[in-house]
N, C-alpha and C positions, 0 to 999 in steps of 0.2 A: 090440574097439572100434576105429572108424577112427579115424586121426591128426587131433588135435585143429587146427583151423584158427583165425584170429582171424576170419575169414569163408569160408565155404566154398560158395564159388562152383562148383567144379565139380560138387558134388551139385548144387546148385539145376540147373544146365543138366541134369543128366544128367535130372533130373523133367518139366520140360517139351519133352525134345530132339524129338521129332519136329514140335512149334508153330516151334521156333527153328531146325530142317534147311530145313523147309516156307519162311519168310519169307523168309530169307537164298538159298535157290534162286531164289525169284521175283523179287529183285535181279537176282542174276543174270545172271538169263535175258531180264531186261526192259531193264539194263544201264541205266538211271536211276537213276547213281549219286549222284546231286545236287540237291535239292529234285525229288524224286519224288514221287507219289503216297503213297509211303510216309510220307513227311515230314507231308504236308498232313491225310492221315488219323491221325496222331498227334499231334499237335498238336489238332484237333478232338475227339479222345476223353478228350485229359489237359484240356481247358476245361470238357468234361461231366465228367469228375472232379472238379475241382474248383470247379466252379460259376464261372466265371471267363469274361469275356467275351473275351479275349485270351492267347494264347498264343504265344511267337515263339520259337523252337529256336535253338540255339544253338552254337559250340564247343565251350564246354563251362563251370562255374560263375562260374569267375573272367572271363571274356567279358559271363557274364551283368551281373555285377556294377558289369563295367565302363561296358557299355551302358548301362544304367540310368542311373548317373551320369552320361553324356552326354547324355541326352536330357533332363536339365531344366538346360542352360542354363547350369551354373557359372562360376565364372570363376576363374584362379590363385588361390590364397589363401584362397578362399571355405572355411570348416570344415564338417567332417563327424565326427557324435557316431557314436562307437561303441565296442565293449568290446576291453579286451585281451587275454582269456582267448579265444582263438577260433586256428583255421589264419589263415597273414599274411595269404591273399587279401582279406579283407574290410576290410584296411587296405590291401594292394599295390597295389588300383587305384588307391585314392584318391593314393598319393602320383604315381603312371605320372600321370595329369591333374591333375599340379600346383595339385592338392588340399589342403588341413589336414586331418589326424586329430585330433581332440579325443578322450581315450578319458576312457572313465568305468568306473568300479570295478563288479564284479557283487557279487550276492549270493551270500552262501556255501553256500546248499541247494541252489538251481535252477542254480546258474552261469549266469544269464540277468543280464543290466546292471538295475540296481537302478534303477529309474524314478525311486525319490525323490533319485538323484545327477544327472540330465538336465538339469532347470531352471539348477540353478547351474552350466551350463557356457554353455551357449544364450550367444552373447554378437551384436552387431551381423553379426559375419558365419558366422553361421551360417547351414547352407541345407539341412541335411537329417539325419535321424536312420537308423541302418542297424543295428536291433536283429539279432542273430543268435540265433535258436532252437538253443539250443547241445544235441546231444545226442538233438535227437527231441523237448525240449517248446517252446511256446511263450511268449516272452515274455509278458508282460502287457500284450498290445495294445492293450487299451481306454484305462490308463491314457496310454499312449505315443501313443498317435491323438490325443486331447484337449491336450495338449502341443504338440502340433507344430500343429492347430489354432489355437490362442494364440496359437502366435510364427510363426507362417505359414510351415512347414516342410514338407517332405515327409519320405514315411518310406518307406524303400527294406528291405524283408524279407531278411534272406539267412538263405533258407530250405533249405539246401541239404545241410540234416541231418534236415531235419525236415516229407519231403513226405508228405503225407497224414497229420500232426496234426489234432487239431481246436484251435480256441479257442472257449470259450461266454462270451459278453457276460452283462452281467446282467440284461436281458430275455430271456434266454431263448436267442437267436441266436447258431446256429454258421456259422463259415467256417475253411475249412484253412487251414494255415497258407501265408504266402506271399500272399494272398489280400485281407489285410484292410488293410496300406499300398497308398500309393501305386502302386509297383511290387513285384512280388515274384521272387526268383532260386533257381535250384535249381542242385543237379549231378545229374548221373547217369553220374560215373565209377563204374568198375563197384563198386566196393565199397559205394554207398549203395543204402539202401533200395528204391530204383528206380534200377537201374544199365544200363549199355549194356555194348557190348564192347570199350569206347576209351573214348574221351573224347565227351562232349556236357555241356548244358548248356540252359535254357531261362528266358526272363522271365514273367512273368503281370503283367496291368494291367485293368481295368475300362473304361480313361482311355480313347476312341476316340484323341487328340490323342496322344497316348504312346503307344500301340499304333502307330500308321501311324509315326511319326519313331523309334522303334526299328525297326520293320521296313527302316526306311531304312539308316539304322545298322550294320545287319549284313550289309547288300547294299553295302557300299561307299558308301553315300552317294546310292544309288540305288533309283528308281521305274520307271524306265523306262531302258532298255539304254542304256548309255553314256550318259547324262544324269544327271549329278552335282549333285544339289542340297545337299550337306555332307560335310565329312568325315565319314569312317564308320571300318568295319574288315570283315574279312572274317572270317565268324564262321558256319558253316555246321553243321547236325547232318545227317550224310550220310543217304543212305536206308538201306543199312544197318541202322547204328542207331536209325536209327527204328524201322524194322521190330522190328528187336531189343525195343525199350520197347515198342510198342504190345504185340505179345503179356504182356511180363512186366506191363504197369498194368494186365492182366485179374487179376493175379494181388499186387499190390499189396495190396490187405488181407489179404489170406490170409496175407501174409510177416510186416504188420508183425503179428498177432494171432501170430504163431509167437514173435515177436522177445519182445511183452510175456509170452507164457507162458514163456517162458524167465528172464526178469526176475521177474516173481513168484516164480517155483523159487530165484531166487537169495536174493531179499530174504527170502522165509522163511528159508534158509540162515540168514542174515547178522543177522536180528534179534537186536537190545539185544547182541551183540557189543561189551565194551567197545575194541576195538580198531578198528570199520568201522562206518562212516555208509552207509548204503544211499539211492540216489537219492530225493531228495523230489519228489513230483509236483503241482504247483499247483492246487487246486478248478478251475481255470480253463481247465485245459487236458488234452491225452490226451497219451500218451507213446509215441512210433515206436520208441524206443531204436537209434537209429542206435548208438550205444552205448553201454555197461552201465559206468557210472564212478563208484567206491568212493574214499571219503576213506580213507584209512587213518592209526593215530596209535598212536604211542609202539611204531614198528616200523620199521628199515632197508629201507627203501623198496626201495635196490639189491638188500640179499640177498636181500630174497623173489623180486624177478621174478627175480634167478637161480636161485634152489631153485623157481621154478614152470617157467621156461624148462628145465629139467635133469629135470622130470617131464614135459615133452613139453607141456606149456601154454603157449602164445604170451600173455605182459600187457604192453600196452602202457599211453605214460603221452599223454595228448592235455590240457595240452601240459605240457615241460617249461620252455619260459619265455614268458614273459609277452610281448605284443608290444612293449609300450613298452621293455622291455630288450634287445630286439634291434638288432643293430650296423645293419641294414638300417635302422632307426628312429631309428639317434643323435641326426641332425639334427634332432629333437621334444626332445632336452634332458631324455629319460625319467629317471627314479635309482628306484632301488632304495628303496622305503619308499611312494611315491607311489600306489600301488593295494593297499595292504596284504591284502586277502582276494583281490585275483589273485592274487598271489604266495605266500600261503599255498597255496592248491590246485594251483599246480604245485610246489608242493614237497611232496603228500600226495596225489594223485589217482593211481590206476589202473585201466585199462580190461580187463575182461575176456572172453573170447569172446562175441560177440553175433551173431549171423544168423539166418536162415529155420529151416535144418537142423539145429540143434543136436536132436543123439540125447539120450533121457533119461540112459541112462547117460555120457554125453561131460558135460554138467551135472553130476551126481550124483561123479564123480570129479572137474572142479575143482571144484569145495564142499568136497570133503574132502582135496584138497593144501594148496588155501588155508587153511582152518581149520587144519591141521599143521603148518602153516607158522607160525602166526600163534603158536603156544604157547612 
């Protein structure tokens, strides 16, 4: 059996090497290391993916996210709703543009922010909601569209776990995720579901007016050479990398359909277990499993991932604290009690091997350390 990886990237490359030799030569050789053709062509085929009229490439996700927020306009102070259970980024920009974080509590199945806690935070200066599809599903857009609607908000997607979800409205109508606010953000550091070989990052918008003032945005503030019409930032997805993602989005469903059949193997595992809650997946939406995360209870959280780590199993915990209790965060005045189901799951959540490559048997032996563990 090969050595168990928490993602194993270099089998995936070793599967497509001769698409990703081929791309990365034509770089190159063509030596349009910087919005290249490669760029423009990828970006065009991730809009035909996901049905999106706009696409703008990026650094990389926390760029994205930043961006976004720049281009409607905020001003110091102004608040921005969203949850504490996530990576800081979806809160770090916000405070970087002397921003407010308002967080709201999630729910304990989806780990997605409980839409029925969003109203009661909404106060006069609020100016935009920034649901995170935590894990590969997606929130509950419909309700979270209709909200921001009301109070005349925008809602900013950070989608950057979760590319190539679906959400299904209740007429019928899907859009991926990322797709259905205002603006939408991804990553593709290499370990997500559509990963590059560095660092990048991309926006999605429908909006023509927010399409062109981000394009701006990540050109420094610029349209035309040397003519500065705003502060921006410099925020580039090399051609490179492009190249890199445009081969692997040919190959994008094929990963995450590898990703859920691995997740099924697990969850059969792990059913009526009274010790492990297996992912819940919402009517509403499909699940990428960026990654595979178990509550577990009435078990030493530590010992196990050391007795799984000591059998050669990488689990990791996403996250172990909550963002309002972080020292980065003091100045929001967080305490301990204030999100009480955040803070339950990072004190009971586990992640376990999730990618493309997972071997049957690589699966089938953690299911039975874990279960051995668990006794």
């Amino acid at each position: 059996m090969k050595p168990i990886q928490m993602v194993d990237l270099k089998s995936q490359y070793q599967k497509i090497k001769p698409e990703i030799d081929q791309c990365i030569a034509e770089i190159l050789n063509s030596a349009a290391f910087i919005n290249g053709s490669a760029v423009k062509s990828f970006q065009e085929n991730l809009e035909k993916y996901l049905s999106v009229k706009h696409v703008i490439s990026c650094g990389n996700g926390t760029d994205a996210l930043q961006v976004a927020l720049m281009a409607i306009n905020l001003q110091p102070g102004d608040e921005i709703i969203t949850t504490p259970f996530t990576f800081i980024a979806t809160a770090e920009v916000v405070a970087l543009l002397k921003l407010k974080t308002v967080f709201v509590d999630v729910e304990p199945d989806t780990f997605n922010l409980n839409v029925d806690l969003i109203e009661p935070a909404i106060t006069p200066k609020t100016k935009a909601i920034v649901p995170v599809h935590l894990f590969g599903q997606c929130c509950d857009m419909e309700k979270i569209m209709k909200i921001a609607e009301k109070h005349n908000l925008f809602v900013i997607e950070d989608a950057c776990q979760a590319i190539g979800a679906e959400y299904t409205f209740k007429n019928g109508k899907t859009q991926k995720a990322g797709t259905i606010g205002h603006i939408g953000c991804t990553s593709f550091f290499p370990s997500k579901n559509l990963g590059c070989y560095g660092d990048g990052g991309a926006i999605f918008t429908n909006d023509d007016r927010l399409a062109k003032k981000m394009r701006g945005i990540v050109n420094h503030g610029m349209f035309v050479r040397y003519y500065h019409e705003m502060i921006g930032v410099n925020s580039r997805l090399d051609s490179i990398q492009a190249a890199v993602l445009d081969v692997k989005l040919k190959h994008l469903d094929e990963y995450n359909a590898a990703r859920h059949q691995t997740a099924e193997y697990y969850n059969r595992a792990f059913a009526n277990h009274p010790n492990i809650t297996t992912p819940v997946i919402e009517v509403c939406t499909t699940h990428v499993f960026h990654q595979y995360t178990l509550r577990i209870k009435d078990v030493n959280r530590d010992e196990l991932i050391k007795k799984m780590n000591e059998a050669g199993i990488p689990v990791m915990i996403y996250y172990p604290v909550p963002l309002h209790l972080q020292k980065a965060f003091a100045d929001l005045g967080g305490r301990k009690g204030d999100f009480p189901v955040t803070e339950a799951l990072c004190d009971c959540v586990i992640s376990l091997p999730m990618h493309s490559e997972m071997e049957e048997e690589q699966a089938e032996y953690i299911v039975k350390r874990l279960l051995e563990n668990l006794v």
